[in-house]
Each structure stands twice: as structure tokens, then as C-alpha cells.
N, C-alpha and C positions, 0 to 999 in steps of 0.2 A: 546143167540148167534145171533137171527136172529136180534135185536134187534144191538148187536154192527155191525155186519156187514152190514145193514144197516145206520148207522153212518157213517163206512168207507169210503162205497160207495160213501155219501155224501162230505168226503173233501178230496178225492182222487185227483179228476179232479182238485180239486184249487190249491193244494201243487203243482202236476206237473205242472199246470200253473205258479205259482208263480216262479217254479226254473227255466222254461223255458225262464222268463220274465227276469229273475236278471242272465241267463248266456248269452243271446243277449247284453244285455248291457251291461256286462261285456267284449265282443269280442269288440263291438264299442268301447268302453273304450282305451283297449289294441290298436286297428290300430289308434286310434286317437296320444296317445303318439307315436307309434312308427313312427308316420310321422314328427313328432315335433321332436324328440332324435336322429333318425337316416339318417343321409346322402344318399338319392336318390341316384342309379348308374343307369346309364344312358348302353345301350345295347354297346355291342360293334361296334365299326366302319368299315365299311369297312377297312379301312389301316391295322385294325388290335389293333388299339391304344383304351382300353379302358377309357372312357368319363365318368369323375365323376361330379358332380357339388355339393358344398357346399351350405350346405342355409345361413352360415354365410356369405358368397359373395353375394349374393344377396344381402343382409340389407346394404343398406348405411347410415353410422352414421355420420351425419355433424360435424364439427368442432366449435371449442367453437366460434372461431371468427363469425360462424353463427346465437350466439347469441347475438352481439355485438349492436346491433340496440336496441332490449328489455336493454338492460344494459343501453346506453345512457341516454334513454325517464326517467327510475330510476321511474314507477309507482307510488311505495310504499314511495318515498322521503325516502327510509335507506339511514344513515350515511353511509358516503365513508371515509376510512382513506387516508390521504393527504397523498402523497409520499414527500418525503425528497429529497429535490433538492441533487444532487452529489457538493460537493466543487470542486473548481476549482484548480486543481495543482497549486500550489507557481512557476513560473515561478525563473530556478535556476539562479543564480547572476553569471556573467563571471569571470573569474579567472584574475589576472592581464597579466598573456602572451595574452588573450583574447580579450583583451580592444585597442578600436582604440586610437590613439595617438593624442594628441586634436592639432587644430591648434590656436594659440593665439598670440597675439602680447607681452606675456610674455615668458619671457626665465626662468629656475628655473637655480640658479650658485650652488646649494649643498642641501644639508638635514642632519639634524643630526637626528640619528636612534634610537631609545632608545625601550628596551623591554616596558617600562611604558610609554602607548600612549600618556600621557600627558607632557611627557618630549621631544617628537620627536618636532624636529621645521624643515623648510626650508627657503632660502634663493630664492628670487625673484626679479627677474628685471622686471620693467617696464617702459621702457621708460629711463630715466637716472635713474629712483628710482627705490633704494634698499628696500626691504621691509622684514621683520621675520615675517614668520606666522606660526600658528600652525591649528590643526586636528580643525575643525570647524568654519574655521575662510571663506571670502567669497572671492573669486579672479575671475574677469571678468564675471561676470555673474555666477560662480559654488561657490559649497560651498568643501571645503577640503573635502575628506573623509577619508584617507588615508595619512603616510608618510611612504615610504620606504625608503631601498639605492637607492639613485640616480635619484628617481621617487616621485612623489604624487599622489593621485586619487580623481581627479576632481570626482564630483557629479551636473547632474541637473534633477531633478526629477525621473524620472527611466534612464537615461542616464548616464554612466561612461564612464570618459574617462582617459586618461594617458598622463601627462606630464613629461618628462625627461630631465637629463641633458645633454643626448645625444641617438640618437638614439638605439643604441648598446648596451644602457643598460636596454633596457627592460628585457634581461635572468636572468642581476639581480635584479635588481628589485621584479622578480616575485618569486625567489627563498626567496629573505628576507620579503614574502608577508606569513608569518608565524604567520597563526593570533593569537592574542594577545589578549586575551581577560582575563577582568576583575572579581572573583567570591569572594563573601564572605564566609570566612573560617564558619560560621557556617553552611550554605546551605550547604554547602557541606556535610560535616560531618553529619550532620539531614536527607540529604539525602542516605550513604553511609549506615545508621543504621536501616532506612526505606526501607527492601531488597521487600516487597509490590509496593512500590512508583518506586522503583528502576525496576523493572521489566516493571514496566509499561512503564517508559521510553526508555528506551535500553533493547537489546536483542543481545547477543553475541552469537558466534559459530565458532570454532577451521576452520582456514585457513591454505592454505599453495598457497603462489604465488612467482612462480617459487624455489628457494632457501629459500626462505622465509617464516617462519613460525607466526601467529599472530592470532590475535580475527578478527571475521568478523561482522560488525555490518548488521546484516541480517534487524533490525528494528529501526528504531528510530522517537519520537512523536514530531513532528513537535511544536516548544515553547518550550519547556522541556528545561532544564539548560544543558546539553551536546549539543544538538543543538545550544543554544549561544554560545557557547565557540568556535564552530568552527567545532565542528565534524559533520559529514553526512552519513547519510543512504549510505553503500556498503564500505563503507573507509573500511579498514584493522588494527588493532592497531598493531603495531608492538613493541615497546619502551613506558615505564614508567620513562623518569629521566635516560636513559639508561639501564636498566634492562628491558631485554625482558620477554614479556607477555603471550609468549609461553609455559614458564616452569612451568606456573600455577602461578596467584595471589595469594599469601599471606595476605590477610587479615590485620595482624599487618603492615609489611611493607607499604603497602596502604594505612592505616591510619597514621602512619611515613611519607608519602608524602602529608599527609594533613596539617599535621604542621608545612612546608615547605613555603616560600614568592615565590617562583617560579618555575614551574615543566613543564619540556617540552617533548612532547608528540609524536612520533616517529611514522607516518604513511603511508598507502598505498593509493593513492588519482588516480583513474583511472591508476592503473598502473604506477605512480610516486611518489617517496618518496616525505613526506612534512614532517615539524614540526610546531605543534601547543603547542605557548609557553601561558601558566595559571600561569595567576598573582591574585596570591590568598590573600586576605587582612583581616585586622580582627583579 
């Protein structure tokens, strides 16, 4: 007995030291977090208003743009991926009510009209000379672009202009300005069957403006073969061939209008009716 208590004697004093040692720094421990984790309050104020202060407030984190200088200098020579220039919008083509009215020392005496752009011709004076030209052909400096009722549309580089056989008939003019456009019947159909391709191109969506019910072309792919033919992003469809597009496309019927030489096309053009006539060949 004298023997272990002796012993005890001996590791008495160290144990309590040791736990004396590891519960101080355990308190140091604890005030140290608790100054990190918890929000300082500050005494009350004379007014009355107690005074808190965050320590998140204090830490200012700069912004990226303040590392904008280290990103320039680029130390480590890392690849930069090259930004893609933005295209530049297609600046839109004026409508013929649109176009100023050319001044020339030609008079136009008539136009013949024809759905089939290669059939329209007009008649031109120049001077005592009578002249027939047709869509392409070159008059004073422009090249044709265009034959309507009662008008043609000059071209000079990005400038169009309008000549008439009187001034009065610009309204119509612009009314038989119902473009005309040329598609071979197999595009089409290859395209009508490709509901993939199709999608990619046009994007419809049920309208209604004023009385008026139709498809709204919400999207369309700039080059795409409905953009040749005449149609435009926000137009309205209203009429296929006279049967309106409202009551739901038929499918069979639609392909029935593919095997067709000519289909005119009944739409909403900034809040103006127009008709876009498809001369389909093949």
C-alpha cells in the first residue's frame, strides 16, 4: 500500500497539471472563435439607439475589374478565347411607298405587269426614243430592278429609286409591289418533309390583329428560302391561296398547294395587308 500510494503521490501533481494546461487552452480556444463568429455590439448610445457594427462591413472585397491590370500583362501567356465579332444587322430594303422618286430626263409611257418577272416589260421615252425594256436591263446610269403598275424601280448600288408614269401612281404601284418570287417545286417539298430544317427556319405562333386572325412569324433565318420569297420576321400570315391559316394547316392540303404553278400568299406587313405571289416551277 505504502508502495502504490507512493506512486500516486508521484503522478498526481502532473495529471492535474496536464488538465489545468489542455482547459486554458481550451478557453483561449473558445474567446478566440467567438471573436471570429460573432458580431461585436457596441454599448448603447446616449440617444438611446443601440450601435452594432458587422465585421463583414469592415472587409472590403474589390471588384473583379480590380484585377484587370494582372489579366492584361496575361504573365503565364494562357490562351484567351477570341470573342466573336456580333454581325451587323442587314439594313431593311424600303418598300416602294418608301422610295424617293428619281429625277431623269426619261419619262416611263406604261409597263406591262406580269406575275412572271420575266414576262413584265415597260415602255420608255428618251428623248424622241421609244425604248422596251425589261427587269435588268440598264437605263441612265440604274439598272431596272423592278416593274410594277405604272412604276419601275430604278437601282444604283444601294440606292433605289422610283419612276412613274405619273406621280399619283405611287399608291399603286406599291400596292402591285407583291413580291414575286421565283421557287423550285422540289425545294420546296424536300423542305416541307424536313420538319428539322423547317423549324430551323421559320417559327410560327397564333396571332390575332385586330379582327384578324393568323400565324405570327415570331422568327425567321435570315438566307433561308422563305426569306427569298418575300416573307419577314413579325409579318402575320393570314391566307394560303385564300384559305385562311387560322383554322389550322392541313398538311395534305399544303402539299396540294405545292403542286400548284402559282400560290398567293395573304399577309400582315406592319399593320398593312400585302400579298406575296410564289411562282413555283418544276
Amino acid at each position: 500500500m505504502r508502495g502504490l500510494d507512493a506512486h500516486l503521490d508521484g503522478r498526481l501533481p502532473r495529471v492535474v497539471l496536464n488538465l489545468l494546461v489542455t482547459a486554458v487552452v481550451a478557453y483561449f480556444l473558445a474567446c478566440a472563435a467567438a471573436v471570429l463568429v460573432v458580431d461585436p455590439v457596441l454599448p448603447v448610445s446616449a440617444s438611446g439607439n443601440e450601435v452594432s457594427v458587422s465585421l463583414k462591413n469592415k472587409i472590403s472585397i474589390p471588384p473583379l475589374s480590380y484585377f484587370s491590370s494582372i489579366w492584361s500583362r496575361n504573365p503565364f501567356n494562357a490562351a484567351r478565347p477570341k470573342r466573336k465579332a456580333k454581325p451587323k444587322p442587314k439594313p431593311k430594303q424600303k418598300s416602294i411607298d418608301q422610295l424617293a422618286i428619281a429625277k431623269l430626263n426619261i419619262r416611263l409611257l406604261g409597263t406591262m405587269y406580269s406575275d412572271f418577272v420575266g414576262l413584265s416589260r415597260a415602255v420608255t421615252l428618251d428623248g424622241n426614243k421609244q425604248k422596251m425594256v425589261k427587269v435588268g436591263d440598264k437605263l441612265s446610269g440604274f439598272v431596272i430592278d423592278e416593274i410594277q403598275r405604272r412604276a419601275i424601280v430604278l437601282r444604283r448600288g444601294k440606292d433605289r429609286q422610283l419612276l412613274l408614269i405619273d406621280n399619283a401612281d405611287k399608291k399603286i404601284a406599291a400596292k402591285s409591289a407583291n413580291s414575286r418570287s421565283t421557287v423550285a417545286r422540289k425545294d420546296l417539298k424536300a423542305k416541307f418533309q424536313d420538319l428539322d430544317a423547317l423549324s430551323r427556319d421559320i417559327q410560327l405562333a397564333p396571332a390575332t390583329r385586330g379582327k384578324q386572325k393568323g400565324l405570327w412569324i415570331r422568327r425567321l433565318r435570315q438566307g433561308s428560302m422563305f426569306s427569298k420569297v418575300g416573307l419577314r420576321k413579325d409579318d402575320v400570315l393570314l391566307k394560303l391561296d385564300g384559305t385562311p391559316v387560322a383554322k389550322g394547316a392541313n398538311p395534305l392540303a399544303l402539299m396540294r398547294l405545292l403542286d400548284q404553278d402559282r400560290v398567293v400568299v395573304d399577309i400582315l406587313r406592319d399593320g398593312k395587308p400585302m400579298q406575296l405571289v410564289l411562282i413555283i416551277t418544276g
